[in-house]
LONU-477620 format. One line per 3 residues: their letters; for each residue x, y, z of N, C-alpha, C, O. Coordinates in steps of 0.001 Angstrom, whole numbers. Layout:
<sites>
a = X/Y/Z/X/Y/Z/X/Y/Z/X/Y/Z ~ ...
</sites>
This chain:
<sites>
xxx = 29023/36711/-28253/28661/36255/-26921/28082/34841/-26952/28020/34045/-26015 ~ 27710/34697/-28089/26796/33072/-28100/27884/32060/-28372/27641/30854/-28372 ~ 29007/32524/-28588/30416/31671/-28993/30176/31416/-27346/29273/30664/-26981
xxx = 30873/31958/-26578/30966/31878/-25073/30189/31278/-24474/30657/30490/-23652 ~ 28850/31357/-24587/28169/30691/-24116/27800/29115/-24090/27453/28412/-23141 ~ 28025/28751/-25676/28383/27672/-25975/29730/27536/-25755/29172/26450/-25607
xxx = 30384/27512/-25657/32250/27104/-25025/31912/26691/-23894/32017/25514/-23549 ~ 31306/27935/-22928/31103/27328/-21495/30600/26055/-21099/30910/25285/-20190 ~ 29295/26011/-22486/28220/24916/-21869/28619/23604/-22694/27842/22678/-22928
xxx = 29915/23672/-23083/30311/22583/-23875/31332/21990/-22790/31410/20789/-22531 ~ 31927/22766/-22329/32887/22058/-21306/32314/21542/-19781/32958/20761/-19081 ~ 31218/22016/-19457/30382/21235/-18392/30009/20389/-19305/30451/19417/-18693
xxx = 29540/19894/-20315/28676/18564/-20903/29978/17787/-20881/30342/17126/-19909 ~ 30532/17885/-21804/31804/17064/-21742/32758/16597/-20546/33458/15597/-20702 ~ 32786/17383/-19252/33208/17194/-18302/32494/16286/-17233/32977/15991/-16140
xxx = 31093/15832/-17786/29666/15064/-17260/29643/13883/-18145/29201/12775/-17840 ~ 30196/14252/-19340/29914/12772/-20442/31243/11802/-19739/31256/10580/-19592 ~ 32455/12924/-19331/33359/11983/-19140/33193/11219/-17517/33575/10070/-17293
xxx = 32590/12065/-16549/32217/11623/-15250/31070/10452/-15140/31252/9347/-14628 ~ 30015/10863/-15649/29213/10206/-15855/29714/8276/-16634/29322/7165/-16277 ~ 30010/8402/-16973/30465/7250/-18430/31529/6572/-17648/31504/5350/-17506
xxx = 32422/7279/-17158/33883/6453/-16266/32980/5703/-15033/33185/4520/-14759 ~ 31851/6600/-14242/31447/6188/-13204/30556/4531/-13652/30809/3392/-13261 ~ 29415/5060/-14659/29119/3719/-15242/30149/2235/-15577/30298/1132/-15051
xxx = 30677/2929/-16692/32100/1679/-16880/32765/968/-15290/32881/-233/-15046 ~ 33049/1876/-14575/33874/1201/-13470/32576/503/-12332/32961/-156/-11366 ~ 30953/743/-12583/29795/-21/-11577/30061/-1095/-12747/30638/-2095/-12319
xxx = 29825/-1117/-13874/29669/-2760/-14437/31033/-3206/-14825/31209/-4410/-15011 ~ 31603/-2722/-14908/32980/-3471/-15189/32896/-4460/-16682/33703/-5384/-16786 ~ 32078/-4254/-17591/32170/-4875/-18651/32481/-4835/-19800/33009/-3742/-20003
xxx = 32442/-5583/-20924/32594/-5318/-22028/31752/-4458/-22814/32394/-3556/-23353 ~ 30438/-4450/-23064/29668/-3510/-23156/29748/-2571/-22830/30104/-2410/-21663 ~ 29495/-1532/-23581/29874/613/-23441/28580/1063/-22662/27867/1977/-23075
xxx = 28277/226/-21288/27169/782/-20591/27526/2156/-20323/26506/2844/-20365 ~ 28340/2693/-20120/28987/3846/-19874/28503/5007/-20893/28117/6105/-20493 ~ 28565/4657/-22183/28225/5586/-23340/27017/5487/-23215/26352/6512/-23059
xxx = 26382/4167/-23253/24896/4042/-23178/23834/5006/-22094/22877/5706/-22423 ~ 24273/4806/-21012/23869/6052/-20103/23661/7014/-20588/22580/7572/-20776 ~ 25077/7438/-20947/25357/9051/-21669/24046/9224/-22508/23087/9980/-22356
xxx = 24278/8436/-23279/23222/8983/-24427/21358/9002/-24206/20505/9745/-24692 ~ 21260/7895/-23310/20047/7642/-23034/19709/8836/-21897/18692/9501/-22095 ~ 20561/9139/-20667/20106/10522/-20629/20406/12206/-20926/19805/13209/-20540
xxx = 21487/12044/-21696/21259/13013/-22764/19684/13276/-23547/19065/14338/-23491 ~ 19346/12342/-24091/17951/11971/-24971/16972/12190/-23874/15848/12377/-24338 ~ 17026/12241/-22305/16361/12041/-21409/15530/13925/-21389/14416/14390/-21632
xxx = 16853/14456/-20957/17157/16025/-20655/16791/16750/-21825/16183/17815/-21720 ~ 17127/16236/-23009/16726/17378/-24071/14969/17448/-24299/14079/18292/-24404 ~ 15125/16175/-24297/13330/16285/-24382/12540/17083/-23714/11647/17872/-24023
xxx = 13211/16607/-22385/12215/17188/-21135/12235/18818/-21205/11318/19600/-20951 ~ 13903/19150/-21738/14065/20929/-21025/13032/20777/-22866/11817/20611/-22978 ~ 13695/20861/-23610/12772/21458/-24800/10706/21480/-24567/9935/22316/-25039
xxx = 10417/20472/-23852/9189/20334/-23835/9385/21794/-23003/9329/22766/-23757 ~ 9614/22127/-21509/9549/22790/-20829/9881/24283/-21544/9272/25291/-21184 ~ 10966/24314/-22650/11507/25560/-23393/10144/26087/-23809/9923/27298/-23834
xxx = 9143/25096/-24168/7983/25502/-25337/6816/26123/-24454/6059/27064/-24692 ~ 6908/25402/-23513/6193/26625/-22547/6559/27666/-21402/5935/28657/-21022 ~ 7640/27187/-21017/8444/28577/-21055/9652/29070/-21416/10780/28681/-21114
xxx = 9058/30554/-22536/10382/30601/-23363/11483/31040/-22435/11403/31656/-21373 ~ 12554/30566/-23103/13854/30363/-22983/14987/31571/-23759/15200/31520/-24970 ~ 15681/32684/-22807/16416/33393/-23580/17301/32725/-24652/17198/31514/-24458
xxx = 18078/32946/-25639/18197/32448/-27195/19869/31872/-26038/20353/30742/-26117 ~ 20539/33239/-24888/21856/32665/-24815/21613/31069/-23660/22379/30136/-23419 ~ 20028/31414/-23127/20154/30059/-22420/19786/28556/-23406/19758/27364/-23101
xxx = 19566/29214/-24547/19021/27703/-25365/20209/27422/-25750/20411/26285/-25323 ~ 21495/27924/-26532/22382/28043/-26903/23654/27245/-26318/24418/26433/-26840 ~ 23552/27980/-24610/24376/27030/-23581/23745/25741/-23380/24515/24803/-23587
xxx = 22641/25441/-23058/21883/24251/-22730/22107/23373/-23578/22781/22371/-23341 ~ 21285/23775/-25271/21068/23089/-25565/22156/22500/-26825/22337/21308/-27076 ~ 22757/23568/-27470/24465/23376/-28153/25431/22880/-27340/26180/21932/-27579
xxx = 25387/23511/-26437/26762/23979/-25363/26469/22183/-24519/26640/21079/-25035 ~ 26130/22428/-23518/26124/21366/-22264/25724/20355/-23042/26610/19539/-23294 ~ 24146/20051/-23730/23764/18775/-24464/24482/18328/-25391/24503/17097/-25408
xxx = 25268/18976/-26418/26494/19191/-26920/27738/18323/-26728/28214/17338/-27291 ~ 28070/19125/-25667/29032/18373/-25293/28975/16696/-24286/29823/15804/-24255 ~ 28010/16763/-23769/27447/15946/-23430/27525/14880/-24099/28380/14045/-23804
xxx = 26512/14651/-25303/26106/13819/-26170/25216/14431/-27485/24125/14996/-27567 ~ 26262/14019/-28479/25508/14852/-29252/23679/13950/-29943/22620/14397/-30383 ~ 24320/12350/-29620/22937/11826/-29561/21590/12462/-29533/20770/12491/-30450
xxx = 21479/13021/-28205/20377/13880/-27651/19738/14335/-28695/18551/14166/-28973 ~ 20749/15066/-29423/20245/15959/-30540/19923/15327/-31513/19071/15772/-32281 ~ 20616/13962/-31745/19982/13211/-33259/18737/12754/-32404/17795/12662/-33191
xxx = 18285/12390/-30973/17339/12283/-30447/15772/13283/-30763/14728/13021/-31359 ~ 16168/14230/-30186/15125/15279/-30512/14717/15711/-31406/13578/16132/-31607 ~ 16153/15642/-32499/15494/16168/-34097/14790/15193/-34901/14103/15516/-35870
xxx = 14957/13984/-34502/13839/12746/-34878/12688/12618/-34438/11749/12052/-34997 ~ 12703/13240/-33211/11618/13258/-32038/10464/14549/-33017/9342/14292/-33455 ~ 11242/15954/-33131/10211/16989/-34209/9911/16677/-35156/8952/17285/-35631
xxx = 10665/15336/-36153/10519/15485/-37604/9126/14463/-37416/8286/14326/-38306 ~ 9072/13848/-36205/7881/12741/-36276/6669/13635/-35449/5568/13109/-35283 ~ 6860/14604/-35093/5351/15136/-34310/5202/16203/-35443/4399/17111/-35229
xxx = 5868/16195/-36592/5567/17046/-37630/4909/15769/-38780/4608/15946/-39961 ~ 4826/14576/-38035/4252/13629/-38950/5268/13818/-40314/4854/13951/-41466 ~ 6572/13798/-39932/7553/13528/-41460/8389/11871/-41121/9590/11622/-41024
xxx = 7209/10978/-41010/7832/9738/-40661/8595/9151/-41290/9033/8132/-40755 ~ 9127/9515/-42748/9430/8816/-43516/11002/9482/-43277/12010/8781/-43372 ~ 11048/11057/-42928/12289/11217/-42905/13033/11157/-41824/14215/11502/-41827
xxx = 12069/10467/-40215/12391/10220/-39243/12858/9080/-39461/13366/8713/-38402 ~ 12953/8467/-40070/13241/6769/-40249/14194/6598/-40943/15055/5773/-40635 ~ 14278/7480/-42257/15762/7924/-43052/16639/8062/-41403/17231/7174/-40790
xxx = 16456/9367/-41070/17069/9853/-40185/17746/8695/-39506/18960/8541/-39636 ~ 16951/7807/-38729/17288/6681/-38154/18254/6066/-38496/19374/6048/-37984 ~ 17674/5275/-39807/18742/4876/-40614/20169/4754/-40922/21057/3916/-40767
xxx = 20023/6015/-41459/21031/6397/-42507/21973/6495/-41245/23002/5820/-41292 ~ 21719/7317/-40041/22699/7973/-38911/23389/6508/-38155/24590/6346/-37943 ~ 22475/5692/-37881/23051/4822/-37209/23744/3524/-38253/24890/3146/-38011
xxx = 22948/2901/-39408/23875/2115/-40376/25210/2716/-41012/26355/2263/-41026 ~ 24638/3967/-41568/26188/5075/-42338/26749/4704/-41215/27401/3661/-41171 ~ 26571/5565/-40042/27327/5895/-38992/28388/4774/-38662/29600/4916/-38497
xxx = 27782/3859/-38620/28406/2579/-38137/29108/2195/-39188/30264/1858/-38931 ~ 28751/2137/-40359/29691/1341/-41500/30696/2673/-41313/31780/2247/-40915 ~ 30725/4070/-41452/31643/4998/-42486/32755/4526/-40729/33952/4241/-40760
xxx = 32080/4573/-39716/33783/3688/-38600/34339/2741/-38751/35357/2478/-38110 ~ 33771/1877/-39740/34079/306/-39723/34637/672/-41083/35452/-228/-41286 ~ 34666/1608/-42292/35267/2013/-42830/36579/2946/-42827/37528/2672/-43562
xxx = 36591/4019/-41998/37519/4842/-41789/38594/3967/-41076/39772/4192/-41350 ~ 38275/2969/-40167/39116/2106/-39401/40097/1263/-39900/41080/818/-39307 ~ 39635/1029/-41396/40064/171/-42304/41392/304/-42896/42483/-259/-42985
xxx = 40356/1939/-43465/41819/2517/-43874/42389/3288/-43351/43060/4084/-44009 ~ 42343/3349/-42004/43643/4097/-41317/44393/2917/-40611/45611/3076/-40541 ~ 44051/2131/-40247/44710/820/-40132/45666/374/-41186/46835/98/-40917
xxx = 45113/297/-42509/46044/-479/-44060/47354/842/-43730/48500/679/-43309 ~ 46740/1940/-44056/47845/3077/-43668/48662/3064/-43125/49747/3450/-43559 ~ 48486/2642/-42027/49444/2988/-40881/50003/1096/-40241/50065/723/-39070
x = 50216/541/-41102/50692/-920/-40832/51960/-741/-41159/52753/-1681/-41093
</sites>
């Protein structure tokens, strides 16, 4: 049942990342991914807030599941590198909040600027 639940709440996020993001892109009309940027910034917005709210009031396991796999999920999975940086630092693990940082957004960025490379040489 928690498959389902997440399926469901993956195809409303994703169906919001893509509404949301087209609507942005087509108000600025620019080169810049204001569009993604949104996405993610309130993705990061919502998880915080419902999780703060989860902690004081609990939350059945299939509504954390849809919410917070499912819809935030599909949404942006940001959110989630959001929040899990957000616990590892109110657990005072700053050092691996900053790895975290790091590693997600430099890797992240080089292993595309890598994979791009060589699927490009590949396929020439």
């Amino acid at each position: 049942m928690n498959t389902l639940w997440i399926f469901l709440g993956g195809g409303i996020g994703s169906v919001a990342r893509f509404w949301l993001s087209s609507t942005v892109l087509r108000a600025t009309s620019g080169v810049f991914p204001a569009g993604t940027m949104a996405v993610n910034l309130l993705g990061c917005f919502v998880i915080g807030s419902l999780w703060a709210l989860t902690e004081r009031v609990p939350a059945a396991p299939a509504f954390r599941n849809f919410m917070f796999v499912g819809v935030l999920g599909g949404f942006t999975t940001f959110s989630s590198f959001g929040l899990e940086t957000l616990n590892l630092m109110r657990a005072g693990e700053w050092r691996f909040a900053l790895v975290n940082i790091l590693v997600s957004n430099v890797a992240g960025i080089g292993l595309a600027v890598l994979g791009f490379m060589i699927f490009r040489a590949l396929f020439r």
